[in-house]
Backbone as JSON Lines, residues from 0, in Angstrom:
{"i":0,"aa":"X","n":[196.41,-9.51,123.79],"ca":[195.99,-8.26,124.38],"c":[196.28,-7.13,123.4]}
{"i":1,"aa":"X","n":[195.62,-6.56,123.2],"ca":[195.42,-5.19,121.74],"c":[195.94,-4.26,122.79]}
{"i":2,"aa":"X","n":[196.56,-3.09,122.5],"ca":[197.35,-1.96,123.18],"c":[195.72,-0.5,122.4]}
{"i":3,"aa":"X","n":[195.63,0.25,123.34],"ca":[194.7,1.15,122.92],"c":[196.03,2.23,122.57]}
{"i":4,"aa":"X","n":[195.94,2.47,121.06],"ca":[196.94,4.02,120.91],"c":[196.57,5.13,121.34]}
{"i":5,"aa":"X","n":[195.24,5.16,120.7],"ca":[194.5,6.44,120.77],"c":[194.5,6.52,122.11]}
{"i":6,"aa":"X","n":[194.06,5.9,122.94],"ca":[193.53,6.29,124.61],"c":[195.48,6.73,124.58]}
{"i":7,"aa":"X","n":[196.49,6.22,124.39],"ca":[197.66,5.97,125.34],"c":[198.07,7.89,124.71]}
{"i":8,"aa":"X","n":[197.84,8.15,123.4],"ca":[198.18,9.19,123.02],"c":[197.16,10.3,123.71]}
{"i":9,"aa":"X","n":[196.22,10.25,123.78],"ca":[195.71,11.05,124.81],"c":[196.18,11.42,126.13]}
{"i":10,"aa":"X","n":[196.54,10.55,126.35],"ca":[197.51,10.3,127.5],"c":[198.7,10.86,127.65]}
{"i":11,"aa":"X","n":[199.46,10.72,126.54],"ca":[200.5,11.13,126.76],"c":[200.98,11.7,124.96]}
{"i":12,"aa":"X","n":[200.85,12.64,125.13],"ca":[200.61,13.61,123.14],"c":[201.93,12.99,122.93]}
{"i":13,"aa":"X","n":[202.97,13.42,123.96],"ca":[204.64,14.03,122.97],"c":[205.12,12.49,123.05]}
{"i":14,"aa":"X","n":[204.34,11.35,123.38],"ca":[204.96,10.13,123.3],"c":[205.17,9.14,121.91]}
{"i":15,"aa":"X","n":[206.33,8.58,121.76],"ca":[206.65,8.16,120.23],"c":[206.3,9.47,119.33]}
{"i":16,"aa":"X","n":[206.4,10.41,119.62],"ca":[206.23,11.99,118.21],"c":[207.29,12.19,118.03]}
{"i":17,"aa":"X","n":[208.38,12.48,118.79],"ca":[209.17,12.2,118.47],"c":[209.21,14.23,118.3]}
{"i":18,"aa":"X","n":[208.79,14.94,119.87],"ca":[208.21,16.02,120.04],"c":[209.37,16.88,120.02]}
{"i":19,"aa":"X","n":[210.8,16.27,120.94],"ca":[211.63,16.98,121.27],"c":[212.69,16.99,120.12]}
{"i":20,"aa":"X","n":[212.51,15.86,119.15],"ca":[213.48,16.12,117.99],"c":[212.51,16.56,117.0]}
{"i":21,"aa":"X","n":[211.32,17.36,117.06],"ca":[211.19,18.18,115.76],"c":[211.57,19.74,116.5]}
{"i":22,"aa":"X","n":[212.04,19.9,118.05],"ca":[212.21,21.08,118.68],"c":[213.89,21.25,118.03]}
{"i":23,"aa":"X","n":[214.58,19.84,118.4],"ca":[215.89,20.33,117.58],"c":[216.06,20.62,116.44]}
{"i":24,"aa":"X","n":[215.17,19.85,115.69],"ca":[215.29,20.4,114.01],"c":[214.69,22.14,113.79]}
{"i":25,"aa":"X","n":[213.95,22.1,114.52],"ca":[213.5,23.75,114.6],"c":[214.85,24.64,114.48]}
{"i":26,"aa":"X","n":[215.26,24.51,116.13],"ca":[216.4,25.05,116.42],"c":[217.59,25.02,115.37]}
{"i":27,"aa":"X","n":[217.88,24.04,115.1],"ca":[219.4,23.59,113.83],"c":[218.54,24.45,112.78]}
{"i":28,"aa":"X","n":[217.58,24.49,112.22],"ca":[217.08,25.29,111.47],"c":[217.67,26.63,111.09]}
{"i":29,"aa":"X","n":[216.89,27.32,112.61],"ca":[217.06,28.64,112.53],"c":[218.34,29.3,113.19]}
{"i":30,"aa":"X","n":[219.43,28.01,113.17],"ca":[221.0,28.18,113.65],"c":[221.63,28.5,112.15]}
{"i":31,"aa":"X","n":[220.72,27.24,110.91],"ca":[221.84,27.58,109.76],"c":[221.42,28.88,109.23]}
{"i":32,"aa":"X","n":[219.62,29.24,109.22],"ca":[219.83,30.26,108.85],"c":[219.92,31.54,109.26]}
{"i":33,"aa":"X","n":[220.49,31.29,110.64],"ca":[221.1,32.6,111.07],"c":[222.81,32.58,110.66]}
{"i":34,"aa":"X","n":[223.49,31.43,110.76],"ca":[224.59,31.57,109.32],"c":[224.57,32.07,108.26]}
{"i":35,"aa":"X","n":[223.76,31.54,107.48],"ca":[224.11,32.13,106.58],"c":[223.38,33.9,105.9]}
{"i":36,"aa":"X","n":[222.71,34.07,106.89],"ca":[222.66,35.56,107.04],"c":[223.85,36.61,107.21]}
{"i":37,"aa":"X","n":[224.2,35.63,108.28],"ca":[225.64,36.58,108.96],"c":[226.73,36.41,107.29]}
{"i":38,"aa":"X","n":[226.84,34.96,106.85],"ca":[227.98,35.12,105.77],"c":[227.22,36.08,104.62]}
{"i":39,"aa":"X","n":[226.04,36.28,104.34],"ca":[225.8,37.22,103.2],"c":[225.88,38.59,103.76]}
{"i":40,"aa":"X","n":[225.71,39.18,104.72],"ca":[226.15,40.33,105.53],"c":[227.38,40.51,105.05]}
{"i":41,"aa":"X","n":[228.41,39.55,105.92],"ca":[229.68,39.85,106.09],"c":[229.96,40.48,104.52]}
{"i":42,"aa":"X","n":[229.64,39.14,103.37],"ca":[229.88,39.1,102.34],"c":[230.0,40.75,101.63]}
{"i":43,"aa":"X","n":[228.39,41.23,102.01],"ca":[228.01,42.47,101.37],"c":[229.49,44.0,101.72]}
{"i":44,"aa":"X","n":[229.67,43.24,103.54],"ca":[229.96,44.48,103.93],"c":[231.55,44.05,103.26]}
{"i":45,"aa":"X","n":[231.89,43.18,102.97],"ca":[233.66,43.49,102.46],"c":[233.63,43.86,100.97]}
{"i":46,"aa":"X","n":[232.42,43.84,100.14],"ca":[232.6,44.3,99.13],"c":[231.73,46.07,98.99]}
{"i":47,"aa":"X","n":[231.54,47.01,100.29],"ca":[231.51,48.09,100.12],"c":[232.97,48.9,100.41]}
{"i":48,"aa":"X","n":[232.48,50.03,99.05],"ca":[233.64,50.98,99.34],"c":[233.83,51.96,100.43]}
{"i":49,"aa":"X","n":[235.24,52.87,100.32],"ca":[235.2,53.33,101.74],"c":[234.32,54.55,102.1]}
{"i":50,"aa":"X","n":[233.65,55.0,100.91],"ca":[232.78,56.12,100.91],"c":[231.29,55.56,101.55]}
{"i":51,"aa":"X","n":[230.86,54.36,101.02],"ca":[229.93,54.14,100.92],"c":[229.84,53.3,102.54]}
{"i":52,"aa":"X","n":[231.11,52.54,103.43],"ca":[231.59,52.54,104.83],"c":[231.44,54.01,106.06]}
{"i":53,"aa":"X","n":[231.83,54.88,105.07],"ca":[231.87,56.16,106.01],"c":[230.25,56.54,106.32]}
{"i":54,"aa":"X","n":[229.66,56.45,104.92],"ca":[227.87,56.38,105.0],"c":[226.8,55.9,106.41]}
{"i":55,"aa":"X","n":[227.77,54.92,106.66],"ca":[226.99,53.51,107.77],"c":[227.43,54.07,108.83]}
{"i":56,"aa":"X","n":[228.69,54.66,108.88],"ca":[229.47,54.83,110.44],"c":[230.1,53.74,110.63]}
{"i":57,"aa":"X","n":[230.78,52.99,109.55],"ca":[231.96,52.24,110.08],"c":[233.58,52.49,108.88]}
{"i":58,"aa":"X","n":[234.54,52.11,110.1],"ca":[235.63,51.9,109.38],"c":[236.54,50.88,108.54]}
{"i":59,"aa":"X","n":[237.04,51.32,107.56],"ca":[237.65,49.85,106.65],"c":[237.97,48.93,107.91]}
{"i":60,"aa":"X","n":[238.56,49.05,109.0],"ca":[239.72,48.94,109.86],"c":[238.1,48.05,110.82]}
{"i":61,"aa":"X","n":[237.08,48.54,111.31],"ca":[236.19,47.78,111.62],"c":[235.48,46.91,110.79]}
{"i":62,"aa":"X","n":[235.34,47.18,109.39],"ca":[234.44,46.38,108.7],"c":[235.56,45.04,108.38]}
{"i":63,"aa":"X","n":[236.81,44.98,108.26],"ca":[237.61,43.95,108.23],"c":[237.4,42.88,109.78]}
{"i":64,"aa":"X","n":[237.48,43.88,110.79],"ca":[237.37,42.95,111.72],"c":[235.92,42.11,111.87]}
{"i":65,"aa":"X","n":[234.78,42.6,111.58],"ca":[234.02,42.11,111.44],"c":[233.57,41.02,110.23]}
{"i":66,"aa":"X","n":[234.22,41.49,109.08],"ca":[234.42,40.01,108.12],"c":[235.4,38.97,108.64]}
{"i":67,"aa":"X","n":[236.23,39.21,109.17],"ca":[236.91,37.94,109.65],"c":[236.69,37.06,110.75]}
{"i":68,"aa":"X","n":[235.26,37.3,111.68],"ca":[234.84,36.92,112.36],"c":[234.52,35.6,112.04]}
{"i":69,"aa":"X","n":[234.85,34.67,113.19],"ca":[234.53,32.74,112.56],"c":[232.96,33.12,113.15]}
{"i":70,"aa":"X","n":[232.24,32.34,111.53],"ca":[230.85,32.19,111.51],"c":[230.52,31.16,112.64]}
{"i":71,"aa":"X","n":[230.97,30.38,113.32],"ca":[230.63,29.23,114.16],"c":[230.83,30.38,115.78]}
{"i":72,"aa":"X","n":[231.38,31.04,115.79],"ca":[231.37,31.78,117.37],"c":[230.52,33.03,117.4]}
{"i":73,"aa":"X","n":[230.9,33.78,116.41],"ca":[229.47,34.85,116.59],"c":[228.52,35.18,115.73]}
């Protein structure tokens, strides 16, 4: 007995695609590169001075707390 693919994929698209793990790879995607956005941010903001801090509207005293933030929670 021959199995019809084509008819069964008509039938049913997201079957054997394997639909919902290219949704996680999406997601893990745009998780690392929202990491490593945040670490080149952080990065930028601990190497401005305090003149160039006062510019933005923040303080040494905030821009520290915000570099030491764990990249995995916010």
């Amino acid at each position: 007995m021959a199995i019809d693919t084509e008819r069964m994929a008509a039938v049913m698209p997201a079957a054997g695609r394997g639909a919902s793990g290219s949704g996680l790879l999406k997601r893990s995607w745009a998780a690392f590169q929202s990491y490593l956005e945040k670490r080149r941010t952080r990065r930028d903001l601990r190497e401005l001075t305090d003149s160039e801090l006062v510019d933005i509207g923040v303080t040494r005293a905030e821009a520290r707390i915000e570099i030491s933030k764990s990249w995995f929670w916010s």
